[in-house]
PDB file of N, CA, C, O and CB in Angstrom:
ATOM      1  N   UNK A   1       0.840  -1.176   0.000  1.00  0.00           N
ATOM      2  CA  UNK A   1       0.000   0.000   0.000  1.00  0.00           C
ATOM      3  C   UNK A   1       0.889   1.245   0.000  1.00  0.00           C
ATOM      4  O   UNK A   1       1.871   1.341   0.736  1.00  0.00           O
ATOM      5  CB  UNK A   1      -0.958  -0.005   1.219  1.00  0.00           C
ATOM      6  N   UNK A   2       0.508   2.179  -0.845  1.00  0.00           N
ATOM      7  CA  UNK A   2       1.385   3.211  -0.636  1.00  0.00           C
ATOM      8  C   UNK A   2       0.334   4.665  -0.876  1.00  0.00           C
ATOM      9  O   UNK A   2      -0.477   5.095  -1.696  1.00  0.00           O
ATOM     10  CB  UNK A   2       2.772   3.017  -1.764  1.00  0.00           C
ATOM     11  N   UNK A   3       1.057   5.110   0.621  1.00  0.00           N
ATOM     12  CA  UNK A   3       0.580   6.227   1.331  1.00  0.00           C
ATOM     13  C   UNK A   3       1.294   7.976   0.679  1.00  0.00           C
ATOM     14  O   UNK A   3       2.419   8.106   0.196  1.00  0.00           O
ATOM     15  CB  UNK A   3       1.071   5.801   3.039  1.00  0.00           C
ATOM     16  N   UNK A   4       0.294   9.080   0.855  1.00  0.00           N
ATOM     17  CA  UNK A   4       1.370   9.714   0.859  1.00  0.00           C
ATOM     18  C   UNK A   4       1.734  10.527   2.486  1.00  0.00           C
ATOM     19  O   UNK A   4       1.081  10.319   3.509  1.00  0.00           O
ATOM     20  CB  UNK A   4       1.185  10.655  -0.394  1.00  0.00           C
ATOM     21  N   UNK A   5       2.619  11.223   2.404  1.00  0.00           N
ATOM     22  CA  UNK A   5       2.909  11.783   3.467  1.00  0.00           C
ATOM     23  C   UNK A   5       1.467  12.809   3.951  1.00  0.00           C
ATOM     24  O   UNK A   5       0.637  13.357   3.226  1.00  0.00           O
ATOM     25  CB  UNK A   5       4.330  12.521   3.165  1.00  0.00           C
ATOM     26  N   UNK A   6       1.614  12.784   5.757  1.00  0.00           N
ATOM     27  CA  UNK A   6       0.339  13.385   5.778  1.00  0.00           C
ATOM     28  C   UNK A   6       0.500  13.857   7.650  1.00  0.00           C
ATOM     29  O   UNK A   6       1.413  13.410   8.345  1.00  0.00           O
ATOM     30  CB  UNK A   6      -1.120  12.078   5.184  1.00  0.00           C
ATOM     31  N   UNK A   7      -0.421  14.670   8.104  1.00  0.00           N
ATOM     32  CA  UNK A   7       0.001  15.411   9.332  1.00  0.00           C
ATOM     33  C   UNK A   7      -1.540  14.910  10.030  1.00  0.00           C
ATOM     34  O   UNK A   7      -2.599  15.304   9.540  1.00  0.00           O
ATOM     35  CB  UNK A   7       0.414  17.376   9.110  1.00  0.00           C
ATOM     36  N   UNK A   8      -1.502  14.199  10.966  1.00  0.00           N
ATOM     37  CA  UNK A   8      -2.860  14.470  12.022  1.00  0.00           C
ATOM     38  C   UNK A   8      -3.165  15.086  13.052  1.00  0.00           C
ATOM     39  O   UNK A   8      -2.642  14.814  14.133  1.00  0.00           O
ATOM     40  CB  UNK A   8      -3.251  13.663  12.504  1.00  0.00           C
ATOM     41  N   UNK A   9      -3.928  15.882  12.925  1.00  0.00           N
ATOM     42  CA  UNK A   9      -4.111  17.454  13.865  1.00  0.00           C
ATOM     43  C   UNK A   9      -5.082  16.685  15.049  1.00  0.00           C
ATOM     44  O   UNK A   9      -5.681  15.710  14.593  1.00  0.00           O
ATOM     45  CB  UNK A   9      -5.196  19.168  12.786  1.00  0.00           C
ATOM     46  N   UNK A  10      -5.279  16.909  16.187  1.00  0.00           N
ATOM     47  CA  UNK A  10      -6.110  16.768  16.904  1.00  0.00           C
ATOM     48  C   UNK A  10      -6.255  18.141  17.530  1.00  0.00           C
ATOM     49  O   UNK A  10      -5.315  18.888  17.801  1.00  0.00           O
ATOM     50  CB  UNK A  10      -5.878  15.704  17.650  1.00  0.00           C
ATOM     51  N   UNK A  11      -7.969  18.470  17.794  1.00  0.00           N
ATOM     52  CA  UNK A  11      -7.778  19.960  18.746  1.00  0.00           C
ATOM     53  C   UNK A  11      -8.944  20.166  19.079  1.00  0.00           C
ATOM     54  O   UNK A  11      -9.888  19.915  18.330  1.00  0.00           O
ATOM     55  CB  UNK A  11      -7.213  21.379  18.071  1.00  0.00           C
ATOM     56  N   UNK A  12      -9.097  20.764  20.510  1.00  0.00           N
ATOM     57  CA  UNK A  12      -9.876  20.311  21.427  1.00  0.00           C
ATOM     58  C   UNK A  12     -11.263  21.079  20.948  1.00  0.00           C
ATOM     59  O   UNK A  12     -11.112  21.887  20.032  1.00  0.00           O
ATOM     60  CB  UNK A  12      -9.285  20.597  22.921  1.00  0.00           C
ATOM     61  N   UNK A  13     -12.570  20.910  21.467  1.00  0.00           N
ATOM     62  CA  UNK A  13     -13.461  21.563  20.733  1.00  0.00           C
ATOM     63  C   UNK A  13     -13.675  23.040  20.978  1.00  0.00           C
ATOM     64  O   UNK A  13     -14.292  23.717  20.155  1.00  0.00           O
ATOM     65  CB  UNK A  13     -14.576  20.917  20.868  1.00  0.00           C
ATOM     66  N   UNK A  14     -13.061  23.680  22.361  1.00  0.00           N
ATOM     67  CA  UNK A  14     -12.699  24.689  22.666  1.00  0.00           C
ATOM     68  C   UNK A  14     -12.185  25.715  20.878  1.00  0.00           C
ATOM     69  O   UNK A  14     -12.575  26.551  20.063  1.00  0.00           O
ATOM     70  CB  UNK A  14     -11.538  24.241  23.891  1.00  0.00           C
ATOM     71  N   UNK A  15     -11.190  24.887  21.200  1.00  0.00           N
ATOM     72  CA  UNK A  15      -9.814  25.321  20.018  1.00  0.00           C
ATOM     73  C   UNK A  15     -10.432  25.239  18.717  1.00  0.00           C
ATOM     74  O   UNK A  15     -10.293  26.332  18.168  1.00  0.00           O
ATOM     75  CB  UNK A  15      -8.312  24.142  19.960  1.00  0.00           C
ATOM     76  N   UNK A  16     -11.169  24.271  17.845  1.00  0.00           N
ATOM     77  CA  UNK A  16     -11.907  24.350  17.019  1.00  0.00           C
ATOM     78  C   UNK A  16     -13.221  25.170  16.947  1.00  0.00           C
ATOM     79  O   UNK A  16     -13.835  25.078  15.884  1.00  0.00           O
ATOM     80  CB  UNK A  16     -12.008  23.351  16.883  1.00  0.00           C
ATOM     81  N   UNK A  17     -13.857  26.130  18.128  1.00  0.00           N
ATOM     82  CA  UNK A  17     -14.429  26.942  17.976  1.00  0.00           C
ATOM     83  C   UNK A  17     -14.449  27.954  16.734  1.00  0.00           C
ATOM     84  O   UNK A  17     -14.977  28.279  15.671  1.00  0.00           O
ATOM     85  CB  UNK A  17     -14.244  27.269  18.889  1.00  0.00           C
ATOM     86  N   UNK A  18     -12.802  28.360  18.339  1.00  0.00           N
ATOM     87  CA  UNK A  18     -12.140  29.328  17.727  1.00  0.00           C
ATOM     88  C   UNK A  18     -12.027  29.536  16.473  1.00  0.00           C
ATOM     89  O   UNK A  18     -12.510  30.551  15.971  1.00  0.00           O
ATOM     90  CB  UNK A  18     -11.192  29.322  18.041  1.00  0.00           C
ATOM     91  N   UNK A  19     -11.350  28.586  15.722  1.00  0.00           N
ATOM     92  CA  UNK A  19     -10.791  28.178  14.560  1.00  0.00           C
ATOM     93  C   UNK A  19     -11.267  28.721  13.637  1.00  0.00           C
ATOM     94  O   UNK A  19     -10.748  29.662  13.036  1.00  0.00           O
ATOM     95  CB  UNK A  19     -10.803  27.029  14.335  1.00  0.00           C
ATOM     96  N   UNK A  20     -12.785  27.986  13.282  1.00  0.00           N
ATOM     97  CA  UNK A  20     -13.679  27.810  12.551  1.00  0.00           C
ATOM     98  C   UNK A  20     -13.875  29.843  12.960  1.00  0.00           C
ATOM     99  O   UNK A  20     -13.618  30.456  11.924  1.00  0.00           O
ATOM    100  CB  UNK A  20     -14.906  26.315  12.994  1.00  0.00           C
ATOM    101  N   UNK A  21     -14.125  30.523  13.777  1.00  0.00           N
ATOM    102  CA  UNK A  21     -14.226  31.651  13.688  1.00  0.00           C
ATOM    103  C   UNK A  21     -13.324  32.442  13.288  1.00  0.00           C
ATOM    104  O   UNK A  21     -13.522  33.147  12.298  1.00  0.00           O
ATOM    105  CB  UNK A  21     -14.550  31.934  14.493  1.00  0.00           C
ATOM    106  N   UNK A  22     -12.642  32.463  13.692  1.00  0.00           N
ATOM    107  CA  UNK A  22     -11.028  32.730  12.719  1.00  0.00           C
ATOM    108  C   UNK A  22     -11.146  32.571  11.480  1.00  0.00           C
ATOM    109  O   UNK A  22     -11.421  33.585  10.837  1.00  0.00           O
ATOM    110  CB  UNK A  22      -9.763  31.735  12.967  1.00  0.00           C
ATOM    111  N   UNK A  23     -10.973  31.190  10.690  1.00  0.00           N
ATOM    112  CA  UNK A  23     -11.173  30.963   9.555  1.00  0.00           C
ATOM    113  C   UNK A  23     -12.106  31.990   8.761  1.00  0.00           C
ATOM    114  O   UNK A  23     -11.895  32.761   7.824  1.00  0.00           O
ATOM    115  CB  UNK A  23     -11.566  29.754   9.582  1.00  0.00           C
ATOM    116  N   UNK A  24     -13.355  31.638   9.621  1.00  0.00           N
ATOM    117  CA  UNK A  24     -14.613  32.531   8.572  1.00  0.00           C
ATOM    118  C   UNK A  24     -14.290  34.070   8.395  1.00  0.00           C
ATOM    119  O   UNK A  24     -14.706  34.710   7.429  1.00  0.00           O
ATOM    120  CB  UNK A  24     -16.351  32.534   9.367  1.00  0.00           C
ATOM    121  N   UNK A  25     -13.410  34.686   9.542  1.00  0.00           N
ATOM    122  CA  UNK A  25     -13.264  35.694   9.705  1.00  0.00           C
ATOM    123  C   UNK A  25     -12.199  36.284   8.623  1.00  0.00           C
ATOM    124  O   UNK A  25     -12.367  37.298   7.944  1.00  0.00           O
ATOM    125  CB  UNK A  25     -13.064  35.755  10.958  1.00  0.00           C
ATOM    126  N   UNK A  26     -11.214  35.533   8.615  1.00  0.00           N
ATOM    127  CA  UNK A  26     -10.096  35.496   7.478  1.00  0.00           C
ATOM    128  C   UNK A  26     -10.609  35.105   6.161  1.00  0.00           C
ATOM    129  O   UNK A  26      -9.966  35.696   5.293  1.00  0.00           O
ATOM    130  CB  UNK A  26      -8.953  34.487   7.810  1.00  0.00           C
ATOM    131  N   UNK A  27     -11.336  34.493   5.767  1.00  0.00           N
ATOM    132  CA  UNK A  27     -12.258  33.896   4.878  1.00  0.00           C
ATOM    133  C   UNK A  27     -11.779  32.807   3.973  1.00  0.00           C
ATOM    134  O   UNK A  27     -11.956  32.489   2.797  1.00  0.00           O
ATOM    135  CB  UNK A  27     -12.790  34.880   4.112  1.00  0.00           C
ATOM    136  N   UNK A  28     -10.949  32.268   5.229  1.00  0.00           N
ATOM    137  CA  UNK A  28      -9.920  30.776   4.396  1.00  0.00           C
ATOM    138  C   UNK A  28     -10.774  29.455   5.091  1.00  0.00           C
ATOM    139  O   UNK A  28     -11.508  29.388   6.077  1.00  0.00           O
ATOM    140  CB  UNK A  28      -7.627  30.644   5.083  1.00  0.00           C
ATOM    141  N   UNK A  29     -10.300  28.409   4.056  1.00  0.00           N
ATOM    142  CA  UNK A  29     -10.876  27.345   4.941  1.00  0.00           C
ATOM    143  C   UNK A  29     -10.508  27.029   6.029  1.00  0.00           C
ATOM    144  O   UNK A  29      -9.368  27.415   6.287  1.00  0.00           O
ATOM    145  CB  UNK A  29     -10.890  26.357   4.520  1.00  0.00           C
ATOM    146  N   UNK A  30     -11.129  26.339   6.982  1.00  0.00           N
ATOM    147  CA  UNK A  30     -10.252  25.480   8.325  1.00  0.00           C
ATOM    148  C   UNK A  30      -8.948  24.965   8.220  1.00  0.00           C
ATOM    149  O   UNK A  30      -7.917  25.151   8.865  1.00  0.00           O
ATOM    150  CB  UNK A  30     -10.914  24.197   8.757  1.00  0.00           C
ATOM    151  N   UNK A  31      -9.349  24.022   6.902  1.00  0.00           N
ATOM    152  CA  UNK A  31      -8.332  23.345   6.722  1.00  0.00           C
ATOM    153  C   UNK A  31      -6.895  24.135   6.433  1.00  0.00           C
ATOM    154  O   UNK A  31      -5.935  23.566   6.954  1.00  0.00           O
ATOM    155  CB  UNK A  31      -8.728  22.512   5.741  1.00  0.00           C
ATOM    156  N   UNK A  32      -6.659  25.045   5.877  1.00  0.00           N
ATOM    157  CA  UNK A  32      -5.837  25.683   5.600  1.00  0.00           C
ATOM    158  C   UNK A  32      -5.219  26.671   6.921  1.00  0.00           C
ATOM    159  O   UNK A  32      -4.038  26.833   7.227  1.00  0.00           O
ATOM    160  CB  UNK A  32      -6.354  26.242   4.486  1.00  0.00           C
ATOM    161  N   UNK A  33      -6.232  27.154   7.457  1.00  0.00           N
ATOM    162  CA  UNK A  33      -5.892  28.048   8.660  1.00  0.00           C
ATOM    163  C   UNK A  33      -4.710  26.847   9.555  1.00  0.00           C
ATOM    164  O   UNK A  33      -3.498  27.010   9.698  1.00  0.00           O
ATOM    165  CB  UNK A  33      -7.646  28.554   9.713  1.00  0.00           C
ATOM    166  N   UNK A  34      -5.516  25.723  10.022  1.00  0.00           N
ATOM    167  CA  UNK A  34      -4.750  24.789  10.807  1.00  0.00           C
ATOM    168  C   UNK A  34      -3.433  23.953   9.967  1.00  0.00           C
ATOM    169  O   UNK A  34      -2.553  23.296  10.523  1.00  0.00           O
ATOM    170  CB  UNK A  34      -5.868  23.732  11.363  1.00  0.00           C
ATOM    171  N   UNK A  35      -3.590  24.197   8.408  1.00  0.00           N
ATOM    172  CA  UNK A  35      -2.319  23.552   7.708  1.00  0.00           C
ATOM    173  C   UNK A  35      -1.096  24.971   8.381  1.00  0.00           C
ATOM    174  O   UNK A  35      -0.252  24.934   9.276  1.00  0.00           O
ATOM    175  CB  UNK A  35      -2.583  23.415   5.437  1.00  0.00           C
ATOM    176  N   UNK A  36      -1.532  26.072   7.463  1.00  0.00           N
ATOM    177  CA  UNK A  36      -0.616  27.193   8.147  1.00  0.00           C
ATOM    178  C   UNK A  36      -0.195  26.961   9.364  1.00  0.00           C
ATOM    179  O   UNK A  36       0.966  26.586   9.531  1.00  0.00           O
ATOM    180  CB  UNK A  36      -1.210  28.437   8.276  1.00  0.00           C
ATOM    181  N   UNK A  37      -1.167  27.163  10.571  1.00  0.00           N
ATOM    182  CA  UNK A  37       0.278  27.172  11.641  1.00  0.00           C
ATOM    183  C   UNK A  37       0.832  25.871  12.356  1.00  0.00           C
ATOM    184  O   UNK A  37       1.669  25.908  13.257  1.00  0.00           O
ATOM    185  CB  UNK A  37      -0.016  28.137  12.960  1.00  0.00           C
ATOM    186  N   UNK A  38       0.127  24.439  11.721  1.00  0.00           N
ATOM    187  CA  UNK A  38       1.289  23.618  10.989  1.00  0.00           C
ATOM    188  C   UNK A  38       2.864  23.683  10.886  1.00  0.00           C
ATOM    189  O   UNK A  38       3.803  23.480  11.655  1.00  0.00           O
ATOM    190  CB  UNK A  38       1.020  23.719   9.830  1.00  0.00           C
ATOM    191  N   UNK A  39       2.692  24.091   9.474  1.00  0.00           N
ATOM    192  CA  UNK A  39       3.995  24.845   8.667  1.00  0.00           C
ATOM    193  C   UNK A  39       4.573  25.544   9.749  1.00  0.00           C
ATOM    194  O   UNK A  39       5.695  25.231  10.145  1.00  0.00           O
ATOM    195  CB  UNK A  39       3.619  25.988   7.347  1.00  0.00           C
ATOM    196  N   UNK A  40       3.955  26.418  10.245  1.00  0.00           N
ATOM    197  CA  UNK A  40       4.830  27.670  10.988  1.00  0.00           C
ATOM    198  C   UNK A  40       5.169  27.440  12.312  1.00  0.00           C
ATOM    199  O   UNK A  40       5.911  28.213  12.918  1.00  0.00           O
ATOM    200  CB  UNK A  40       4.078  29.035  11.059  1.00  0.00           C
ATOM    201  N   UNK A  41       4.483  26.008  13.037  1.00  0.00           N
ATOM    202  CA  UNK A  41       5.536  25.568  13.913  1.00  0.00           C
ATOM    203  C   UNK A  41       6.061  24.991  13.341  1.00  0.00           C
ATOM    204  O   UNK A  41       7.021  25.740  13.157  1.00  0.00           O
ATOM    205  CB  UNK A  41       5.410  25.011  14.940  1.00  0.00           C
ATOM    206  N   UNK A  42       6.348  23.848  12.633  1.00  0.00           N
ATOM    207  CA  UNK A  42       7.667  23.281  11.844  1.00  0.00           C
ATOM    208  C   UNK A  42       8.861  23.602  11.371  1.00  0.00           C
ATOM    209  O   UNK A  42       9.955  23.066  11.545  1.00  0.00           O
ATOM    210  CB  UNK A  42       7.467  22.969  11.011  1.00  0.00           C
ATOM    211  N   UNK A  43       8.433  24.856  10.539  1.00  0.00           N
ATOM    212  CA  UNK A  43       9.411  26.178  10.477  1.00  0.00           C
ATOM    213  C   UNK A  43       9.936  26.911  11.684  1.00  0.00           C
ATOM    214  O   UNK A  43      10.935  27.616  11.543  1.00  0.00           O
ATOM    215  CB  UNK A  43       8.726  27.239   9.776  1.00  0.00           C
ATOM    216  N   UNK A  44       9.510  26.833  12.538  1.00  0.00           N
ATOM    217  CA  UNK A  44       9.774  27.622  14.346  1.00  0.00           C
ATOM    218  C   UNK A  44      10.717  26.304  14.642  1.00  0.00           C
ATOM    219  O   UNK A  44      11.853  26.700  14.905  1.00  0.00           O
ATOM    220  CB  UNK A  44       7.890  27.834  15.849  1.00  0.00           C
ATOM    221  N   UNK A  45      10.644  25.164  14.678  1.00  0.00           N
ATOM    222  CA  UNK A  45      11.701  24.005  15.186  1.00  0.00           C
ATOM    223  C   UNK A  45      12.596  23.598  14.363  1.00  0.00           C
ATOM    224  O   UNK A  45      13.679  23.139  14.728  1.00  0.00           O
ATOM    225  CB  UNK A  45      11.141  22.795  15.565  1.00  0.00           C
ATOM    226  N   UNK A  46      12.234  23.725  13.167  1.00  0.00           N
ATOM    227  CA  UNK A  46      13.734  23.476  12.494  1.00  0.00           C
ATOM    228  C   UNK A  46      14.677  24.708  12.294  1.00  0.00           C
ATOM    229  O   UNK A  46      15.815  24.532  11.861  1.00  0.00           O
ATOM    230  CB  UNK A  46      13.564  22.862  11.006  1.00  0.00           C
ATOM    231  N   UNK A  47      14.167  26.072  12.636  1.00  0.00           N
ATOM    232  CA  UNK A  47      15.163  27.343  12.512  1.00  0.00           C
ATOM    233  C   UNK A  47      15.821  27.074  14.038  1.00  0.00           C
ATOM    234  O   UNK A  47      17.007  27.201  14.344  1.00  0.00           O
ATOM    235  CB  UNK A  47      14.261  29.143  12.261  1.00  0.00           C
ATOM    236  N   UNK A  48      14.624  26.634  14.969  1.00  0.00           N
ATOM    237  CA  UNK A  48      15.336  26.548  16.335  1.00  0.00           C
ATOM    238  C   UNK A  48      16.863  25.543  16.343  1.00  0.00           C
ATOM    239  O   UNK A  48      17.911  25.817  16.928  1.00  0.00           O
ATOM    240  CB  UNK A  48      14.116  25.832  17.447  1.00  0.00           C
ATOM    241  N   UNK A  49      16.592  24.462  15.586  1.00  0.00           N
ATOM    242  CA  UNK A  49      18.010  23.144  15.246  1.00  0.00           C
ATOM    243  C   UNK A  49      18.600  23.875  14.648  1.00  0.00           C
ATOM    244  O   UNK A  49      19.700  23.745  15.183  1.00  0.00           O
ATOM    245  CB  UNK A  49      17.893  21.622  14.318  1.00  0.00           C
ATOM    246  N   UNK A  50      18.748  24.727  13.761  1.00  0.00           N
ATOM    247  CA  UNK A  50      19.945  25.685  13.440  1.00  0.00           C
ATOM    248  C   UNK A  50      20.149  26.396  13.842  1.00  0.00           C
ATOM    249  O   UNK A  50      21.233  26.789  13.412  1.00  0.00           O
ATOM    250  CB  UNK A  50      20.158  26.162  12.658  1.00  0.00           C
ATOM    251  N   UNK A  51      19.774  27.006  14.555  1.00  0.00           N
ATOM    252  CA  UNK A  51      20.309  28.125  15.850  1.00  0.00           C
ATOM    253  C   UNK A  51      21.184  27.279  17.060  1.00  0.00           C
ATOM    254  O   UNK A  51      22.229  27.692  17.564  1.00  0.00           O
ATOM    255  CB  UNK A  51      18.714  28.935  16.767  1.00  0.00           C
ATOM    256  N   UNK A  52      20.640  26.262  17.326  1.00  0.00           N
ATOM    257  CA  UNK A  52      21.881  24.905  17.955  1.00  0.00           C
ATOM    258  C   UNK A  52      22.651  24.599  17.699  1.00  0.00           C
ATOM    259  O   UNK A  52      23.652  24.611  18.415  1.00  0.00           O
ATOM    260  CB  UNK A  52      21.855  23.831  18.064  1.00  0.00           C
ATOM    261  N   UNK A  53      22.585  23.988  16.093  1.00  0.00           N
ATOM    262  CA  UNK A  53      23.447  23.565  15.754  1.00  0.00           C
ATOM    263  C   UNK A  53      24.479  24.715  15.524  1.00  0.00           C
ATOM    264  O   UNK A  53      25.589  24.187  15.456  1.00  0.00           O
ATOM    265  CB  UNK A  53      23.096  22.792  14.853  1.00  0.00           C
ATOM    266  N   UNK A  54      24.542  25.643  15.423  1.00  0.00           N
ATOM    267  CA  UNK A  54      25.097  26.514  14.609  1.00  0.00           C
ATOM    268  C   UNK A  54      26.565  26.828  15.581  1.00  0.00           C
ATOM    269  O   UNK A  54      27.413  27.623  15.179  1.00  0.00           O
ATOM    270  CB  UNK A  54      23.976  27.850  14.265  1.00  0.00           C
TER     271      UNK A  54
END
């Protein structure tokens, strides 16, 4: 079977309120709002390993 790469979000229903208000407010989907800051912690921990490593 072949998969592709993929991220599973869990978030509490509190947090998905929010979200979903956010989102509508920004006028992006959910899905995208929660892909973004995704990315932008991922990007926050791997600049952090080069600031270590460095």
């Amino acid at each position: 079977m072949t998969t592709a790469p993929g991220v599973e979000v869990t978030l509490s229903s509190e947090l998905l309120r929010h979200l979903r208000a956010e989102a509508k407010k920004l006028g992006v989907s959910l899905n995208w709002l929660v892909a973004s800051m995704v990315v932008d912690t991922v990007e926050s921990v791997e600049r952090a390993h080069e600031i270590v490593a460095a």
